[in-house]
N, C-alpha and C positions, 0 to 999 in steps of 0.2 A: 484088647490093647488099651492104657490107659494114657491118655494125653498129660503132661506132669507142666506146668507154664513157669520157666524158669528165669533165671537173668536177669536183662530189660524189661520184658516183657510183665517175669510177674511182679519187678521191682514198681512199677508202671501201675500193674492191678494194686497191690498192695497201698497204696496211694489213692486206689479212685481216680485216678485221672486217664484211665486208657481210654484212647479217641476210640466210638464203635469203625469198624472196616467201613471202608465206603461202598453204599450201591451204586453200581452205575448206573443209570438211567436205561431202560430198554427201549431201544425203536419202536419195538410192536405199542407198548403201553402210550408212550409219545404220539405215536400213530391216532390209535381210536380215541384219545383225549383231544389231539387235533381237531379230530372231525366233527367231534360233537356242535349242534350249529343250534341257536339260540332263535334264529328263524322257524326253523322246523321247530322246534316245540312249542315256541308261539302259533304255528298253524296249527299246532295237534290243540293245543288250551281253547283257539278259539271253536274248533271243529265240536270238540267238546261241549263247551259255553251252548251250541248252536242246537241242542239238543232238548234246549230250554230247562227238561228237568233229570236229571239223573238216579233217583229216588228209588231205593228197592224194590218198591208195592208202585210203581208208576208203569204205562204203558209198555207194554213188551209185543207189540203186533205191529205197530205202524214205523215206517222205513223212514223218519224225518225227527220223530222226538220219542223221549222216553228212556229208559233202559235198556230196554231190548234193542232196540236199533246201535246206542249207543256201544253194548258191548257186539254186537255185530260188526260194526265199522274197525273199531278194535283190532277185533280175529282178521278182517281184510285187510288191514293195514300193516299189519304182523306177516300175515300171508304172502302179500304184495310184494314187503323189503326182503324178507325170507328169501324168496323166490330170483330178484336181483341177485342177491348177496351167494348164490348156488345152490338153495333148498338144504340145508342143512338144519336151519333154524324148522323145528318142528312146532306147531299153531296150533293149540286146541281147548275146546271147552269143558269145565273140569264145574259139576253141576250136583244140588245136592238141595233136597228139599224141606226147607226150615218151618217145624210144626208153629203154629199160634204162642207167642212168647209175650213179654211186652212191652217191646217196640214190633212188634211183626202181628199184625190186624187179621190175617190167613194166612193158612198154608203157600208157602211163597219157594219157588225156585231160585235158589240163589249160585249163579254162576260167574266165576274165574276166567279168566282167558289166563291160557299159560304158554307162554314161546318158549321150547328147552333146545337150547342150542349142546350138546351131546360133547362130551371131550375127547379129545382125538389119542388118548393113554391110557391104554388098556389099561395099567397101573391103576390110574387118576381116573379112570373117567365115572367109577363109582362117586367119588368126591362131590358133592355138589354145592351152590352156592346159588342162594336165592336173593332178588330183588324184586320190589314189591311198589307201588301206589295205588291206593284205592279208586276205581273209577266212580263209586254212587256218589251225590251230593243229598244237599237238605236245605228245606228252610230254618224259619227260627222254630217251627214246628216239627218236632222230628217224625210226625206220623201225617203230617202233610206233602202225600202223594200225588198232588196235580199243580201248586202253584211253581211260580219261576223257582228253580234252584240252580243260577248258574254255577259255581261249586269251581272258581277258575282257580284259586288258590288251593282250596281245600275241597280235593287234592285232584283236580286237575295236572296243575303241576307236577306234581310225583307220578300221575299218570303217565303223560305226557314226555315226560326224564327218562320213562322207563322204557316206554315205546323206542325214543329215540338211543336210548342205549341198547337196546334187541337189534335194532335195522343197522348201526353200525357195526355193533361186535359180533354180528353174525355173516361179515365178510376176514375175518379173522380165523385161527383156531385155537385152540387153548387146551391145555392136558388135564383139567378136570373139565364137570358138566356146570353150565350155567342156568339158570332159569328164569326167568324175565312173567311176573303178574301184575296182572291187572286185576286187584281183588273186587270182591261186592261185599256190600251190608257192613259196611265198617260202619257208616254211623247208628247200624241198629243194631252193635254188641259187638262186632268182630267177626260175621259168621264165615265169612267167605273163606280169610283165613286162619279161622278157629278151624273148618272142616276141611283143609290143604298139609295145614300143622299135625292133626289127627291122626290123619291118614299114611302122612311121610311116616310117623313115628310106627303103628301096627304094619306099616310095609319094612320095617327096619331102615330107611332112607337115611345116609350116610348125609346129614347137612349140616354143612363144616362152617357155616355163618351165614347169615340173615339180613340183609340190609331191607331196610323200609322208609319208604320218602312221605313224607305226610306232612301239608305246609313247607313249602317251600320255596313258594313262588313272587315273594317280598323284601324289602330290604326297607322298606319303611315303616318305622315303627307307628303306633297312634299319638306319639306327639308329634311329629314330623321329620325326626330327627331319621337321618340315612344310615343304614349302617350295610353296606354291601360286601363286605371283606371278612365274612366269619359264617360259619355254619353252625349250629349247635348238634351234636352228637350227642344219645343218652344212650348211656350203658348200665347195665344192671350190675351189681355187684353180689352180696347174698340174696338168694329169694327169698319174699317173707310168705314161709311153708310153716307149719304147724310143728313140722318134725322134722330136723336135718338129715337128706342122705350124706353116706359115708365123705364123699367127697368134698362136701360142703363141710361135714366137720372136722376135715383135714384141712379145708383152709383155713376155719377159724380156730382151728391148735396149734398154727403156724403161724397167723398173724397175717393171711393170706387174703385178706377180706375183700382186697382193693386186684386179687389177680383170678378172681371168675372167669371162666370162657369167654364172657363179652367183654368183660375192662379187655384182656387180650388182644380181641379180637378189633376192639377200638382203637389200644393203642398202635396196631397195624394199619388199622384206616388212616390214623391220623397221620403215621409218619410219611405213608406213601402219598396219600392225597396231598401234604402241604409239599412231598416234592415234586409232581406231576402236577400241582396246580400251584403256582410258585405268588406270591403276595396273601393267599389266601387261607385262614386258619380253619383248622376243624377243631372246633371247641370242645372237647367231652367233655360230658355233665355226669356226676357220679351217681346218679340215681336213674332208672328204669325209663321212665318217663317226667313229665311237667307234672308239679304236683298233683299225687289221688290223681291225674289223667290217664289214657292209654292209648294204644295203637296196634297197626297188627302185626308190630314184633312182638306181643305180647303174649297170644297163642304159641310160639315159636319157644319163648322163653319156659312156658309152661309144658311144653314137653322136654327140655331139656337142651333146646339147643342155645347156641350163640345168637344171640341176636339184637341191632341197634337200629334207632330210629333217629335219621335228621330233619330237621325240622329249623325253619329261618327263625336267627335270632331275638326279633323282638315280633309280638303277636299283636296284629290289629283286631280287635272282635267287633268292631263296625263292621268286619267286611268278611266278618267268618260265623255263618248258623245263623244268618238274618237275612227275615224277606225283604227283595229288592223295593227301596222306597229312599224319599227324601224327606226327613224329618229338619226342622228348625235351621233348613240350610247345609245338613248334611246327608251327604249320598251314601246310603246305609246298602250292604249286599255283596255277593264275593264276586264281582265285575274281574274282565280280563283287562281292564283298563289298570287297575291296581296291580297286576303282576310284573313285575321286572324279569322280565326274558335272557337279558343277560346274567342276572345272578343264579336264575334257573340253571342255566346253561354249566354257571361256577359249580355249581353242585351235582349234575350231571358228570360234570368232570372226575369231581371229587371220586363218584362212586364207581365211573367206570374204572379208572386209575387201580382203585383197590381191589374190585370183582376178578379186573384183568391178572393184578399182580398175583393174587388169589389163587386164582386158576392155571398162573404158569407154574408156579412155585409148586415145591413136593409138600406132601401134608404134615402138620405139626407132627412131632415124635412123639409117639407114644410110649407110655412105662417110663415115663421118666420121675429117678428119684434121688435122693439127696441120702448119702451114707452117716449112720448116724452113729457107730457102736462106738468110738470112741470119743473124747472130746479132746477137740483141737481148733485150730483159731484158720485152719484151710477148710475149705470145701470140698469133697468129693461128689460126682454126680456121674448119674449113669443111667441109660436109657434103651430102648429094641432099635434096633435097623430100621430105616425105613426099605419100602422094596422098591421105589421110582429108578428106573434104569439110570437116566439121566442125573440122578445123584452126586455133589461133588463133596459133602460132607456136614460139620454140624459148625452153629456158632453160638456162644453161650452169651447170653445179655444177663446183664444186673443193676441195678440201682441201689441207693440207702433208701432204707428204712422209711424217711422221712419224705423221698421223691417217688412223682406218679410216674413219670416216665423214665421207660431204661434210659439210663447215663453211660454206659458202657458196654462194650461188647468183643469179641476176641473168637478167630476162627482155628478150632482144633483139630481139623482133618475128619477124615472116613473114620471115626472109630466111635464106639460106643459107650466111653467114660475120659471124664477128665478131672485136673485135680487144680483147684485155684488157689492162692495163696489170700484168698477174704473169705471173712469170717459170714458164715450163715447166720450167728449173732446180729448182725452189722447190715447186711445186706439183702434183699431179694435176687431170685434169680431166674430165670429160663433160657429152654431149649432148642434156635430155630434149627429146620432141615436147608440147607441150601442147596442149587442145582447147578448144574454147569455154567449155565447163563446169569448167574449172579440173582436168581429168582430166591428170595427166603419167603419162609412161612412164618406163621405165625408163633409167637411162642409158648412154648408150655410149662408150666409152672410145677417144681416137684413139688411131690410125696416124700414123705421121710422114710427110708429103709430102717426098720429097726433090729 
């Protein structure tokens, strides 16, 4: 059946000015963005802090500091809320031993804690959606394994976000699967998860987006200036490969450069996060990461998934990768006294808001393509079924040319092509799936049928 938008309606499109359909707000999502508490993640930062050093190659025997203790406490504390919340949320250490490199002095054990809360839709619950904070810290020395490395911001904080978004949303359910880590060895290359990314992809793991908190735990810039009301979001757009797959040079013979899986999947963040956290923006940044920087969306990105990394808007480096000390009147080190708990908490929001809406929602449509044999100043488009029972049909977004974000959007029932009256010339476009409950997914961006 082909959807044809006629009348008002496509008098409306034809113009550019059709309002997108309103989502309503869903209680559940409301629910675990309510809960999120700013206290508790300040116990978990300082719990952390307490550990004196977090460091890859640092002790892993003694129950008070180190590493090892550190991801210990972790697993128990995941275990612990798990366990409240009805034991659904599953706790476990996912370990993998990294040969002499150089940042890694010996053969070294580097281990994840991973909490996978399972989704409750046969459908969905292949689906998965991961979120991530690294728990190692460092000094200014990155192969200095014994001195102080409180590591309260980086990434403490994202640690700690994540924790607290496991012990919540695992009193919850959700129709895809969630996964909540706590990675290692992020500041000695990514290994932790370099080798989680690895392993999803030769297991075929279906993971439909990536979020990763790293820095996040500030709203003060290092001139002193505050800035608590934005988050920076970076998404990747082409990767720079040596050699484009097919896909990637279907966006770039489109003009598609700016609708990657991750711009996508950000522009979804963002739209849900700013309305589940209402005053507060999620800023997407059009490149990967902070300049030549990384993080461990970045592994993720490398195997081909979706994946974004937030991170607080403006970066103090007094107080990020330097040993704790007081120079010429300044207090140099990542202290938990420099963490802003409540903007933590703003970001937490952010991320549960979208994991949640993620996971209700049916999965992007796949096969979706843009009909090209004739030329004409209408669009056709068409796409596969999805198979979520709860399914209530498809809505087509588009923007110009010239705008990042959809401007427009229009719901065309159960059916698998429709025909708009804007030109493919003129405009981009995508696919969401929606479900009974007003849950969309993310969209997806055609391919040209030739």
């Amino acid at each position: 059946m082909v959807r044809i938008l006629t009348g008002v309606t496509a008098a409306l499109l034809s113009a550019g000015v059709f309002a997108a359909p309103s989502n309503g707000a869903q209680p559940q999502i409301e629910r675990v963005v309510a809960e999120i508490s700013p206290q508790r993640i300040e116990a978990h930062v300082r719990k952390l802090v307490g550990f004196q050093t977090r460091h890859t190659m640092s002790d892993t025997v003694s129950d008070t500091q180190g590493i090892g203790a550190a991801r210990r406490w972790i697993k128990a504390e995941l275990e612990r809320c798990g366990a409240q919340a009805g034991g659904r949320l599953q706790v476990a250490f996912d370990s993998h031993i990294a040969p002499v490199s150089k940042r890694i002095a010996r053969p070294t054990e580097i281990v994840n804690v991973v909490a996978t809360l399972p989704g409750s839709q046969p459908q969905s619950a292949g689906r998965i959606y991961v979120v991530s904070g690294h728990y190692d810290s460092r000094a200014t020395d990155v192969m200095d394994a014994q001195g102080n490395a409180p590591g309260a911001n980086d990434d403490a904080s994202g640690t700690a976000a994540v924790i607290e978004m496991a012990c919540v949303m695992a009193r919850y359910r959700f129709d895809a699967t969630l996964v909540f880590m706590a990675v290692a060895a992020e500041e000695q290359g990514l290994l932790g998860s370099g080798h989680w990314a690895q392993q999803a992809k030769l297991n075929k793991l279906n993971i439909a987006g990536m979020l990763n908190n790293d820095i996040i735990g500030s709203s003060r810039a290092d001139d002193g200036s505050v800035d608590g009301g934005q988050v920076r979001l970076f998404a990747e757009g082409i990767p720079a490969v040596k050699e484009m797959s097919d896909g990637v040079r279907s966006l770039v013979a489109t003009g598609g450069e700016n609708d990657s899986l991750s711009r996508q999947l950000a522009r979804h963040v963002k739209q849900v996060g700013e309305r589940y956290v209402p005053g507060f923006k999620v800023n997407v940044i059009q490149r990967a990461d902070r300049y030549l920087r990384g993080g461990d969306h970045m592994p993720f990105l490398a195997q081909g998934y979706a994946a974004l990394r937030f991170t607080e808007p403006n970066e103090d480096f007094a107080h990020q990768h330097q040993d704790v000390r007081v120079e010429n009147g300044v207090q140099y080190g990542d202290l938990p006294q420099f963490v802003d708990y409540d903007y933590v908490a703003q970001v937490a929001r952010v991320n549960a808001a979208a994991l949640a809406s993620l996971a209700l929602a049916p999965a992007a449509p796949a096969g979706v393509q843009v009909r090209t044999a004739q030329l004409e100043n209408a669009t056709t488009l068409q796409w596969q079924p999805n198979t979520e029972p709860d399914l209530a049909g498809y809505r087509i977004v588009w923007r110009a040319t010239t705008a990042d974000q959809w401007q427009g959007a229009q719901d065309v029932g159960n059916v698998t092509q429709a025909r708009l009256k804007l030109s493919k010339d003129n405009y981009f476009f995508g696919v969401q799936a929606v479900d009974n409950d007003g849950n969309v997914s993310v969209a997806t961006y055609p391919t040209p049928l030739r």
